[in-house]
C-alpha positions as CSV (number, residue, x, y, z in Angstrom):
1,X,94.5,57.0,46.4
2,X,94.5,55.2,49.8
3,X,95.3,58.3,51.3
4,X,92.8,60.1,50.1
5,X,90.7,57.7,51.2
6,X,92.0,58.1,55.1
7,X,91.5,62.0,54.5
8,X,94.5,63.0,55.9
9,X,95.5,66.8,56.5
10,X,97.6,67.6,53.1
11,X,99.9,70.7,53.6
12,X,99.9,73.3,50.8
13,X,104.0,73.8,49.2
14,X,105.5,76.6,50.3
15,X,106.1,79.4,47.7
16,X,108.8,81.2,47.2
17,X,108.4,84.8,45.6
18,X,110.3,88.8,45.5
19,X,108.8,90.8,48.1
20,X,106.3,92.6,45.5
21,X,104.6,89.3,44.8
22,X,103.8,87.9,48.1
23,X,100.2,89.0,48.4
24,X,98.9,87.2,45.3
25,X,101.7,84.0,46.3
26,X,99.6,84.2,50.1
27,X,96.7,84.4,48.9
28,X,96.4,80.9,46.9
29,X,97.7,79.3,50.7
30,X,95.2,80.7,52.9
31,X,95.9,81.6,56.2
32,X,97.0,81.9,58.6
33,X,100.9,82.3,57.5
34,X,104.6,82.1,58.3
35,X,106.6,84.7,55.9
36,X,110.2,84.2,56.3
37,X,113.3,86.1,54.2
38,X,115.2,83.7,52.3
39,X,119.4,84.3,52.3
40,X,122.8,82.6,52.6
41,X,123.3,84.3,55.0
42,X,120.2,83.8,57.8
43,X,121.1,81.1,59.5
44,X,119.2,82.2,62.4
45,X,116.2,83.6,61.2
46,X,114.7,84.4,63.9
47,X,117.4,85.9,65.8
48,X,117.9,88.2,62.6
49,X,113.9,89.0,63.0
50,X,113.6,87.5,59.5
51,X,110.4,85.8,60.2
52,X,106.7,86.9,60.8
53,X,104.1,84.3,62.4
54,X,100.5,84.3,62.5
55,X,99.8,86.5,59.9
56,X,96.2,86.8,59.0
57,X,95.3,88.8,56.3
58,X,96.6,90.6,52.7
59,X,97.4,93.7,54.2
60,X,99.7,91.7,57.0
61,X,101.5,90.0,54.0
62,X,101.9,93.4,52.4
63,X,103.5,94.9,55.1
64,X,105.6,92.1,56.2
65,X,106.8,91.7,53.2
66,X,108.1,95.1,52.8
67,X,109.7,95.1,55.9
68,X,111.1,92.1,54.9
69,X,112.3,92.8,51.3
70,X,114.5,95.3,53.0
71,X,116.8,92.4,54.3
72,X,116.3,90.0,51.3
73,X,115.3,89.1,47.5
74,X,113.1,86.0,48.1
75,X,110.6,85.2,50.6
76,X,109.5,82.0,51.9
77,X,105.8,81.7,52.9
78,X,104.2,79.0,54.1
79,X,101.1,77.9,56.2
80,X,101.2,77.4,59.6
């Protein structure tokens, strides 16, 4: 209650969905976005260009997303 109060910025969870279900997962986040493919093996995401920044807009999830369902099961998306 206190920090509600105080107003402080409160981070929406991350969601974790299949590739075909990130644009209705994005959309109750807002944007802008990070959308990142989720795997054992990615260790180094971005060195494996498994993760998108700055993306804006339902159509950018939708095609990020199935660029990135091509490497993985599971996305992570998250605001930024």
């Amino acid at each position: 209650m206190l920090l509600t109060m105080l107003s402080p910025r409160v981070v929406p969870q991350p969601k974790t969905c299949r590739p075909e279900d990130a644009v209705s997962e994005a959309g109750s986040l807002g944007y802008p976005l990070v959308i990142k493919a989720l795997g054992q093996d990615f260790a180094h995401k971005t060195e494996l260009g498994a993760v998108r920044l700055n993306v804006i807009s339902s159509s950018d999830v939708a095609l990020h997303a199935k660029e990135l369902g091509t490497m993985c099961e599971r996305l992570l998306i998250e605001t930024m």
